[in-house]
MARNU-139433 format. One line per 4 residues: number of its first residue (from 1); for each residue x, y, z of N, C-alpha, C. Coordinates in steps of 0.001 Angstrom, whole numbers, plus 500000, padded with zeros to 6 digits. Layout:
NUM = X Y Z X Y Z X Y Z; ...;
This chain:
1 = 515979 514296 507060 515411 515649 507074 514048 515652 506379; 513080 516134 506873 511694 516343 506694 511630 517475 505486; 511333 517136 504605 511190 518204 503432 509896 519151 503128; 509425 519437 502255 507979 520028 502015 506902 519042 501529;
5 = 507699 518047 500233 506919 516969 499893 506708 515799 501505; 507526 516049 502634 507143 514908 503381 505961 515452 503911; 506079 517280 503896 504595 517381 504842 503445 517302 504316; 503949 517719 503285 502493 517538 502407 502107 516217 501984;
9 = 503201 514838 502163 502836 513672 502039 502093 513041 503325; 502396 513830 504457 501680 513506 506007 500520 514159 506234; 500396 515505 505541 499308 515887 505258 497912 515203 504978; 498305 514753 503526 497209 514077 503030 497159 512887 503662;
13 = 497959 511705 504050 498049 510662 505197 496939 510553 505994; 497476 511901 506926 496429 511827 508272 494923 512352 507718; 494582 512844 506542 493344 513301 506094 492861 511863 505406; 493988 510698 504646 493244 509748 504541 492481 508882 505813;
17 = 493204 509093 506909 493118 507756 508001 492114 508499 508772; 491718 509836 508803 490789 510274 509007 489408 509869 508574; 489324 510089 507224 488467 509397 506382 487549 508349 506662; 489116 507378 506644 488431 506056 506918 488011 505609 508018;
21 = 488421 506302 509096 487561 506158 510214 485984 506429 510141; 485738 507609 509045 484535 508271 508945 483934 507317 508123; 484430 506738 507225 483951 505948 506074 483114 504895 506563; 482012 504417 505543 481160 503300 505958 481591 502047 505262;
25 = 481337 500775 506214 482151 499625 506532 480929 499024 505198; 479673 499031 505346 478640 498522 504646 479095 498645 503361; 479552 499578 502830 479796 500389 501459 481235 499558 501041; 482067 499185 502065 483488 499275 501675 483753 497656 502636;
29 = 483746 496696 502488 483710 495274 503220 485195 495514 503184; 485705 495040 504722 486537 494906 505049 487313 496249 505085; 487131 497068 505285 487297 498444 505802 488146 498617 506823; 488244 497831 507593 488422 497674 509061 490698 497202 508586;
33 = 490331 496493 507780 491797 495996 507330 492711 497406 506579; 492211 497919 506009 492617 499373 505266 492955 500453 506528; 491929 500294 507488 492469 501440 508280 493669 500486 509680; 493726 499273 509438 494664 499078 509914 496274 499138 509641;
37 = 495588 499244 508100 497180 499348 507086 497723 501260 507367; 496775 501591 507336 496961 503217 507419 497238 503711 508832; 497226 502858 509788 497740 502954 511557 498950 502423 511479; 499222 501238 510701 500606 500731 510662 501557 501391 509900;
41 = 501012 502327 508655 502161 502639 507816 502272 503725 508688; 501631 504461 509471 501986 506224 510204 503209 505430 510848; 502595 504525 511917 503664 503916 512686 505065 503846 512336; 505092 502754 511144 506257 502613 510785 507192 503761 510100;
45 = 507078 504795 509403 506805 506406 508963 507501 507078 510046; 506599 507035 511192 507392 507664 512425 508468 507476 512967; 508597 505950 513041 509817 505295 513520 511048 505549 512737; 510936 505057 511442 511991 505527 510166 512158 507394 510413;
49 = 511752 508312 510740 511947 510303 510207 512809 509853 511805; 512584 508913 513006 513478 509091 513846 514697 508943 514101; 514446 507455 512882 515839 506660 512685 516522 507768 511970; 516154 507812 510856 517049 509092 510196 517578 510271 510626;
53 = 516675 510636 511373 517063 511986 512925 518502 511854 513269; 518301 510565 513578 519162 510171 514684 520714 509456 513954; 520220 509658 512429 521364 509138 511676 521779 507332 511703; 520773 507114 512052 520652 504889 511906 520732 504704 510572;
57 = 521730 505102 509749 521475 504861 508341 521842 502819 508450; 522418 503013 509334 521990 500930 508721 521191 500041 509392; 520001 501022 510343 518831 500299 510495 517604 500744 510176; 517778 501991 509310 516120 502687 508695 515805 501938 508065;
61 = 516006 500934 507361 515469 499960 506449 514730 498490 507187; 515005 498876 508045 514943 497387 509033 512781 497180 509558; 512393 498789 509858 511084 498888 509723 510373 498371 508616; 510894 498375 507112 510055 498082 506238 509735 496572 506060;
65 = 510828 495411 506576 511058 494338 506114 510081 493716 507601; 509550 494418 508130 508424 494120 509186 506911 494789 508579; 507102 496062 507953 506002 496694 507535 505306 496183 506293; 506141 495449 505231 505920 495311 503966 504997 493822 503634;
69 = 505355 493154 505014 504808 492169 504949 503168 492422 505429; 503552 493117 506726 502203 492829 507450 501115 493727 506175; 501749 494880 505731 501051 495321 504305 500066 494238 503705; 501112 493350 502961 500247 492548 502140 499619 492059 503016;
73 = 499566 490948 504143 498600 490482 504843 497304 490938 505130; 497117 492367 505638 496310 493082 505811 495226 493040 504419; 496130 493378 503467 495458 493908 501912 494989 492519 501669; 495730 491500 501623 495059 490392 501358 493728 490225 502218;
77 = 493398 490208 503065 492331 490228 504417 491426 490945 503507; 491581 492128 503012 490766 493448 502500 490183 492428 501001; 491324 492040 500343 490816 491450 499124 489390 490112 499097; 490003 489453 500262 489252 488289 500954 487785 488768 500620;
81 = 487879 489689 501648 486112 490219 501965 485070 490601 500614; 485945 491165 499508 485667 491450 498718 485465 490819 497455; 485701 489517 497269 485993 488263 496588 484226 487594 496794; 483833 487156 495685 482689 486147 496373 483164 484554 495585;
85 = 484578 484651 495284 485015 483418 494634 485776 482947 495550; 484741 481199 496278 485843 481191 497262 486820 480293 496694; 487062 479893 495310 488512 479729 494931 489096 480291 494938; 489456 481680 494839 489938 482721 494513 490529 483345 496093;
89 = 489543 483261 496864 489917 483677 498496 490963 482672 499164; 490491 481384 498412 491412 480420 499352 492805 480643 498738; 493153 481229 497191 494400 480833 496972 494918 482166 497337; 494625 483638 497257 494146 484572 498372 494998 484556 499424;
93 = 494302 483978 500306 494809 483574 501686 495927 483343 501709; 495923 481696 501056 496828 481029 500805 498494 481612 500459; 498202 482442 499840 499707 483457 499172 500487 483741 500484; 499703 484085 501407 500459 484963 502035 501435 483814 503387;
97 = 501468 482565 503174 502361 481521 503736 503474 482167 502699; 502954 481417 501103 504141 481529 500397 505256 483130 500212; 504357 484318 500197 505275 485721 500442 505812 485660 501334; 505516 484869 502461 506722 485036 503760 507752 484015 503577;
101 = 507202 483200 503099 508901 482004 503069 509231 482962 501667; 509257 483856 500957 509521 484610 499945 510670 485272 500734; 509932 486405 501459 510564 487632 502427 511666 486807 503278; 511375 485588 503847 512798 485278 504667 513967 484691 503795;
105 = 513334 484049 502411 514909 483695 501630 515369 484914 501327; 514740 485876 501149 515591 487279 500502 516494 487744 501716; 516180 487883 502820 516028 488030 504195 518067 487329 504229; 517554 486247 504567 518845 485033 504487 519846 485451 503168;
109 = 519523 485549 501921 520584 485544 500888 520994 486994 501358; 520513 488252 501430 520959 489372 502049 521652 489152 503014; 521504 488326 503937 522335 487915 505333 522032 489786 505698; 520860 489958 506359 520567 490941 507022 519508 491966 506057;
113 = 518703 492628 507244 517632 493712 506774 518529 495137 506616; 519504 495270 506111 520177 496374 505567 520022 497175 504488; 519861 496462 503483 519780 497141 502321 518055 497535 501983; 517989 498719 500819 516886 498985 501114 515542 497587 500133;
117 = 514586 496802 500826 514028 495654 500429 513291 495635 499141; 514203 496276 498124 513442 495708 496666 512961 494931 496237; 513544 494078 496322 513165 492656 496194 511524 491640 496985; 511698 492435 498687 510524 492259 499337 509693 493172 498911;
121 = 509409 494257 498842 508524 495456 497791 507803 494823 496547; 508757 494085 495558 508780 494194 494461 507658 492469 494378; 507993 492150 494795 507163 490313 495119 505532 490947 495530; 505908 491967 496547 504042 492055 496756 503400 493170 495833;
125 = 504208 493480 495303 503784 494590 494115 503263 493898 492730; 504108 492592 492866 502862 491809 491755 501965 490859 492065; 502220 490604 493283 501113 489783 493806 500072 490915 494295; 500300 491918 494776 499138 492982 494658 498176 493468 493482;
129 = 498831 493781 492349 498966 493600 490916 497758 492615 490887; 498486 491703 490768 496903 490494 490024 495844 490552 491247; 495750 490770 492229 494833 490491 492690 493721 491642 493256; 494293 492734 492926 493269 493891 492533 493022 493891 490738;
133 = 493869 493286 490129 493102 493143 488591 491931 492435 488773; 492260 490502 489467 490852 490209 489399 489544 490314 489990; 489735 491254 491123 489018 492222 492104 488101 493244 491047; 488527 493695 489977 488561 494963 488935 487540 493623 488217;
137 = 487989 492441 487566 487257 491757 486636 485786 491520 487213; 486125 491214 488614 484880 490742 489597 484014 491924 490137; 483899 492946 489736 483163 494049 490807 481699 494039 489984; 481096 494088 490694 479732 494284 490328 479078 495706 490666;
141 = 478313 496214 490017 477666 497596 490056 476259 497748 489620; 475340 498518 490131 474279 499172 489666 474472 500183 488569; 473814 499667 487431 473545 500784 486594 473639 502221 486560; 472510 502122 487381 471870 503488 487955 472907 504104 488348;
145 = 473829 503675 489285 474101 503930 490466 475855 504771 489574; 476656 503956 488621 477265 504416 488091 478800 503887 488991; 479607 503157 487993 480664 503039 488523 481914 503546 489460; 481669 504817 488916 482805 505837 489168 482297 506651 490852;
149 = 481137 505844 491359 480641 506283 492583 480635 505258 493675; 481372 504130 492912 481454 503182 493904 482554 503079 494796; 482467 502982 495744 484010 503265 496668 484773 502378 496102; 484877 501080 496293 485511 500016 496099 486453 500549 494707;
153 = 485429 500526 493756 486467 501450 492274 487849 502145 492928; 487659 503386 493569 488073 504345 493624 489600 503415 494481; 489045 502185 495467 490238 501981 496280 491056 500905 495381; 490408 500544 494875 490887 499424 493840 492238 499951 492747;
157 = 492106 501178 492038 492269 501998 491028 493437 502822 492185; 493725 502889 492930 494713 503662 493721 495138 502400 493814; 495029 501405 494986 496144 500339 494539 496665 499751 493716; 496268 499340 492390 496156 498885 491137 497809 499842 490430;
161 = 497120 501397 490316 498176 502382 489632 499697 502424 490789; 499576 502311 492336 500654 502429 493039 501284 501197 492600; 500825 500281 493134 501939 498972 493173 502038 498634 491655; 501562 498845 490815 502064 498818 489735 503158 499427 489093;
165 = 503339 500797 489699 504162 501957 489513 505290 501535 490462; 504984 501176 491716 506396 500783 492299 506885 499832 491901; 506523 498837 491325 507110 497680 490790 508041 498144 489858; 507784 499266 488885 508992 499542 488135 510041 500345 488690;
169 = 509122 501127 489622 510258 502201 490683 511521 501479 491048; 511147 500197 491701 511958 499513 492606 513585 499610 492177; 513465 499013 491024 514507 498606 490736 515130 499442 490424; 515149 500408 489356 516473 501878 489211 516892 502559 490563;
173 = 515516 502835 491711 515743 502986 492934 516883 502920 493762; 516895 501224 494031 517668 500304 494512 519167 500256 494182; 519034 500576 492640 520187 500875 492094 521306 501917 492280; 520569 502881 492765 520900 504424 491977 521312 504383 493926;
177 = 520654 503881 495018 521073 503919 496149 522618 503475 496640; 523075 502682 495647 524430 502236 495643 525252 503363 494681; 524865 503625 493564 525771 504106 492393 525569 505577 492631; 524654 506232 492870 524360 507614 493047 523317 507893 494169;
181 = 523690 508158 495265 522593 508330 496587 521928 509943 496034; 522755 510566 496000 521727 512302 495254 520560 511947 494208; 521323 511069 493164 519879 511016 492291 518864 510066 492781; 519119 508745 493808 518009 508015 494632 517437 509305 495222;
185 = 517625 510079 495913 516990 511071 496878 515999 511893 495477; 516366 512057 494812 515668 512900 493586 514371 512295 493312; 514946 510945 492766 513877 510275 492500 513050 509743 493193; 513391 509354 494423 512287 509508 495508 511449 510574 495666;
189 = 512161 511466 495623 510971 512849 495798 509971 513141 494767; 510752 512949 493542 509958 513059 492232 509131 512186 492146; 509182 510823 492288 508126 509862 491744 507607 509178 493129; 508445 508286 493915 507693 507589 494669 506645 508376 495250;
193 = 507079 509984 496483 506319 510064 497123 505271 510825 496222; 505422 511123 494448 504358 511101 493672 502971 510230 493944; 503880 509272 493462 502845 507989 493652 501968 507967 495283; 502672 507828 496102 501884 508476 497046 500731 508834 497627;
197 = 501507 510007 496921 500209 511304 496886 498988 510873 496457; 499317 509908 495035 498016 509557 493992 497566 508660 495100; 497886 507565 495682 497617 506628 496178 496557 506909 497204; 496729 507835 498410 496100 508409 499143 495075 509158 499082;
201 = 495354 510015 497908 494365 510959 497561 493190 509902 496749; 493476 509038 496184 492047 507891 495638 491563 507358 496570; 492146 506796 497938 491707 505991 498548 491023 507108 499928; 491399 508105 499529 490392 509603 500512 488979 509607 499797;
205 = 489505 509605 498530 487694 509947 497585 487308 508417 498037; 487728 507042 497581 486601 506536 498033 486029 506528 499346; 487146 506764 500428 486020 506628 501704 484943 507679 501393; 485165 508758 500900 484383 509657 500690 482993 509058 499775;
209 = 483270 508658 499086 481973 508023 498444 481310 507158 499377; 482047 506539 499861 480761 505953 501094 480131 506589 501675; 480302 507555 502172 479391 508483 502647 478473 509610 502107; 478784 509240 501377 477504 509666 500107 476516 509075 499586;
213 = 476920 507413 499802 476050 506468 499190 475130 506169 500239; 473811 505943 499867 472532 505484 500712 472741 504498 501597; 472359 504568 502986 472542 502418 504105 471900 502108 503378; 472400 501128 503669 471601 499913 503351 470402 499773 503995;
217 = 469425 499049 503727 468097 499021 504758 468268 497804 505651;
């Protein structure tokens, strides 16, 4: 069932992916990977409010353990562009062999995409984690120009606070889905699609700052 927080979580959604269509690629490298993540999560979003419609309670989970991956892949792609350390890009890259032989042992010891994927969540939530920290160590800025106007900040600082925040979500989550399904539903509403909200709404202002900021010549 579609609540008030879902519309207002689809709300702001389609006003981010809007955005970033509008947003400039010059300003924001690798741009192109972000609004692919934001076509895939509607996607997968849609598919899950149907499954649930339709009462698939033991295959709504089955979208994420396809979605969660191609996630990081994408974000990694995004991090790539943004990196001018190509040690750093290659090991980068490199991760995302090892998160998938990650995602299929969890995959296998689960013996099925049933349960909801904490465990797959929770792996790219710290490998997301460090690699928008050293994204954060590495950014370079104009003086003048002022940090807090740089897009990149703004998208950095929304991923940084989400997957950080879900990383602790995960687990009481996960829990509370077995021992108490009313208070999982609570706390979903209360915090995750919190987080969310924050998530989207930072990564709206920065496309927005790109388009504020001067072309390039």
């Amino acid at each position: 069932m579609i609540t008030t927080y879902d519309i207002f979580y689809y709300l702001i959604y389609i006003i981010c992916l809007f955005c970033s269509i509008k947003a400039r690629e010059e300003h924001i490298p690798g741009l192109l990977f972000l609004r692919l993540l934001l076509y895939c999560g509607l996607i997968t979003e849609g598919i899950v409010e149907i499954m649930q419609y339709y009462e698939l309670k033991r295959s709504e989970n089955i979208p994420y353990y396809f979605y969660i991956p191609t996630e990081y892949f994408l974000l990694v792609f995004f991090y790539a562009k943004n990196t001018t350390r190509p040690l750093l890009k290659k090991i980068m890259l490199s991760s995302t062999g090892i998160y998938l032989g990650i995602c299929s042992y969890i995959v296998a010891r689960q013996q099925g995409m049933v349960e909801y994927p904490a465990w797959v969540y929770s792996s790219s939530c710290v490998l997301n984690t460090i690699w928008v920290t050293l994204l954060f160590l590495e950014m370079q800025y104009v003086e003048s120009t002022g940090i807090t106007r740089l897009p990149v900040f703004w998208i950095y600082t929304g991923l940084l606070v989400f997957y950080a925040s879900v990383f602790f979500f995960n687990g009481p989550y996960s829990y509370l889905l077995k021992a108490n399904s009313g208070l999982a539903d609570t706390l979903r509403t209360r915090l995750n699609i919190t987080m969310n909200y924050v998530l989207y709404l930072t990564l709206t202002y920065g496309f927005i700052c790109s388009l504020r900021m001067k072309r390039s010549s």
